[in-house]
N, C-alpha and C positions, 0 to 999 in steps of 0.2 A: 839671613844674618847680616847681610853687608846692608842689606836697605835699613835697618834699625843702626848698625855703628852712622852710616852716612845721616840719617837723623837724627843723633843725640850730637853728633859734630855740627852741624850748622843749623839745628833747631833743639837746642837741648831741653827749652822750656816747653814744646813742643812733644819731646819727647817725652819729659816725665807729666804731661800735662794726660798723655795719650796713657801711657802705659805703668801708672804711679801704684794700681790695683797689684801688681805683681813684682812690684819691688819691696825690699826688705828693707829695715833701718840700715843694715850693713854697706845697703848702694847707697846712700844720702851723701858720702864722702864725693860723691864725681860730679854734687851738684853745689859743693861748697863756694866754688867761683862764684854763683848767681846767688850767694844766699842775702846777698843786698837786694831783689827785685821779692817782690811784693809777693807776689803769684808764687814763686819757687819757695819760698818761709810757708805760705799755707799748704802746700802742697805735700812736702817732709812733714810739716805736723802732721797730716794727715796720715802720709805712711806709717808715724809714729806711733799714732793710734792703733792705727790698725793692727800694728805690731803689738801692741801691749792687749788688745783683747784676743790677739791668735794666741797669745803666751797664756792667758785666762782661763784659753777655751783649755788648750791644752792640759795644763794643771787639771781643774774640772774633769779632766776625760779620763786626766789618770787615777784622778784619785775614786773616781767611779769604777775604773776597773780593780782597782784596790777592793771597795766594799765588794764587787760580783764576786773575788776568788774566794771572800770571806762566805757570800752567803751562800756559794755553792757546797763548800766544804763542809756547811753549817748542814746541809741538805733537805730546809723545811720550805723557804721561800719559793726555790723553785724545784719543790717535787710537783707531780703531777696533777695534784687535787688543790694548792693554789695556780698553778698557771692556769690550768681550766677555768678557775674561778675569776681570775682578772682577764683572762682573753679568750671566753668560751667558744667564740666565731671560729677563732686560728686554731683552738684544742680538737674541735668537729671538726675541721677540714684536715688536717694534717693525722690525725691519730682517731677520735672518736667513730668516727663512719665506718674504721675498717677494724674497729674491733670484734670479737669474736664472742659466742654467746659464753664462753669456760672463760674469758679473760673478761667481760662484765659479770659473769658472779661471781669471780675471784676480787672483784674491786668491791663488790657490794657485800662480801665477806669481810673484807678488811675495813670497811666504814663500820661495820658493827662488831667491830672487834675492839676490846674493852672495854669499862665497866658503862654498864646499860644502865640509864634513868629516865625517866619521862619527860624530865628536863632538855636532857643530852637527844632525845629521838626527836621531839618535837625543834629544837634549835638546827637539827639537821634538815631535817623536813622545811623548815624554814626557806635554809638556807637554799636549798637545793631547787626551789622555788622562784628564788631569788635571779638563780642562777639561768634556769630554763628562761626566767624571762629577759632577762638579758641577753640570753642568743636567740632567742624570736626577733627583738628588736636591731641586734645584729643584720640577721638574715635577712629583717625588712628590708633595712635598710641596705644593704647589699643587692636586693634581688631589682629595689627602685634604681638603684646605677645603672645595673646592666640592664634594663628598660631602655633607660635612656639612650645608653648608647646603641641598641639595637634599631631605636625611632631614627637616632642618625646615619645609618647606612641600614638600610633591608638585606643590603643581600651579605651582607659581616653578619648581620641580625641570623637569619638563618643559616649562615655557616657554621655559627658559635653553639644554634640549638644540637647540630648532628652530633658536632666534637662533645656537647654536654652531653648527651644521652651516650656517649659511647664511653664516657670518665665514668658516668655512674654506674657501668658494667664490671665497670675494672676492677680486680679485686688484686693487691697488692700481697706477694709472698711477702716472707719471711726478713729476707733479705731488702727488699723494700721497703717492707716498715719500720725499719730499724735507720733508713735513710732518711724515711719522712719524719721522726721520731728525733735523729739528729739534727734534724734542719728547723721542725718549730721549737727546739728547746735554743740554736743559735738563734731566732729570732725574736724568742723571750731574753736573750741574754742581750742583744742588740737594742732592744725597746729601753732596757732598763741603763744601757749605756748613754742611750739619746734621752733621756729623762721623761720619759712618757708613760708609767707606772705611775697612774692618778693617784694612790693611795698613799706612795711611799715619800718619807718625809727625804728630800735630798738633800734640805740645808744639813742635814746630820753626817753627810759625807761631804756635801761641797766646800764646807766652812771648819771640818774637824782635821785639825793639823798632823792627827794620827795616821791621815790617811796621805801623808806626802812622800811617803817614802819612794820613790821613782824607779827605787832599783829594781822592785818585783813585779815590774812591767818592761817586758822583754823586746826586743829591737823588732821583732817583728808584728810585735802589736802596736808601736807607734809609729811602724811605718805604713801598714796597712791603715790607719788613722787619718794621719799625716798625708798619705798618697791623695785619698780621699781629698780631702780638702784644697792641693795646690791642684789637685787638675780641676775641680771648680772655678780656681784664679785663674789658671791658663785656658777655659771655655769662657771668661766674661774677657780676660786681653782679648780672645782671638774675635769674638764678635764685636767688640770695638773697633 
């Protein structure tokens, strides 16, 4: 701390030239003396900016969590049979594999449960189609990564096949699945915070004024937010 005061006191340009990424509009006051040099006027713009798209994202993030507690409540977007359907790779990995034979025909009960038409079987069938080939193409392309990285190290290569064959033994209690069950449904709630739901239209929540209300996002969802983001600022100061 004292090597940073000693360099904004006899290199202050120097200073905010260095470490301008992680100051806020609020510091721009301690560099008002130099706001006559050239360099220090671009530099506060800068911070300026920066400031008004972190304020952007912000808004954005909240009012994204605005529409999740809506469509959670709502309970169709993210029940089971859409999340499978827009991220079939993560719904096999986390939940599908370790289903049980009584808990897949109690699903394939409940797909044909109400009113039956030829229409309605073949649009399912469709669907359902649709779906498998999407996590083929998934798995491909998953299975080409971990190629890859196996050509880069042989002997990770063959560590990774033993620990694989020993996951695909694993059979997950109760208690387990209801862990892994928790954890891909936060990470379909996370995808859809970072806007990465290909389907869903976001300008209907990024730009709908309905959704500014800030107070129904609570101090510890914008700080676990918030966290996230300054210590990204403070890993690109420290590598500076």
């Amino acid at each position: 701390m004292g090597i940073l005061r000693a360099l904004y006191r006899d290199k202050p340009v120097v200073f905010l030239e260095r470490f301008r990424r992680a100051l806020r509009v609020e510091h721009l006051g301690c560099f008002a003396h130099l706001a006559a040099r050239y360099e220090v006027r671009f530099y506060c713009d800068e911070v300026r900016r920066a400031g008004r798209a972190k304020a952007g994202r912000t808004r954005v993030r909240n009012k994204r969590y605005a529409a999740l507690q809506q469509l959670i409540k709502g309970g169709e977007y993210f029940s089971d049979e859409q999340m499978r359907a827009r991220e079939p790779l993560l719904y096999e990995q986390y939940i599908g594999q370790y289903l049980s034979e009584e808990e897949l025909l109690a699903l394939g009960s409940q797909a044909q449960a109400g009113p039956c038409s030829l229409s309605g079987v073949l649009m399912d069938s469709y669907q359902e189609q649709v779906l498998q080939l999407r996590l083929h193409i998934q798995q491909e392309q998953e299975h080409a990564c971990m190629e890859e990285e196996e050509e880069e190290d042989d002997d990770e290569g063959q560590c990774g096949e033993g620990s694989s064959s020993a996951s695909d033994s694993w059979v997950p209690d109760t208690e387990e699945k209801a862990f892994l069950r928790e954890e891909f449904t936060s990470r379909m709630h996370q995808r859809f915070l970072d806007g990465k739901d290909r389907d869903f239209d976001y300008s209907e929540v990024d730009e709908n004024p309905e959704f500014d209300n800030l107070d129904i996002v609570t101090r510890d969802e914008e700080e676990r937010y918030f966290d996230g983001e300054e210590s990204e600022e403070a890993e690109e100061m420290e590598a500076e």
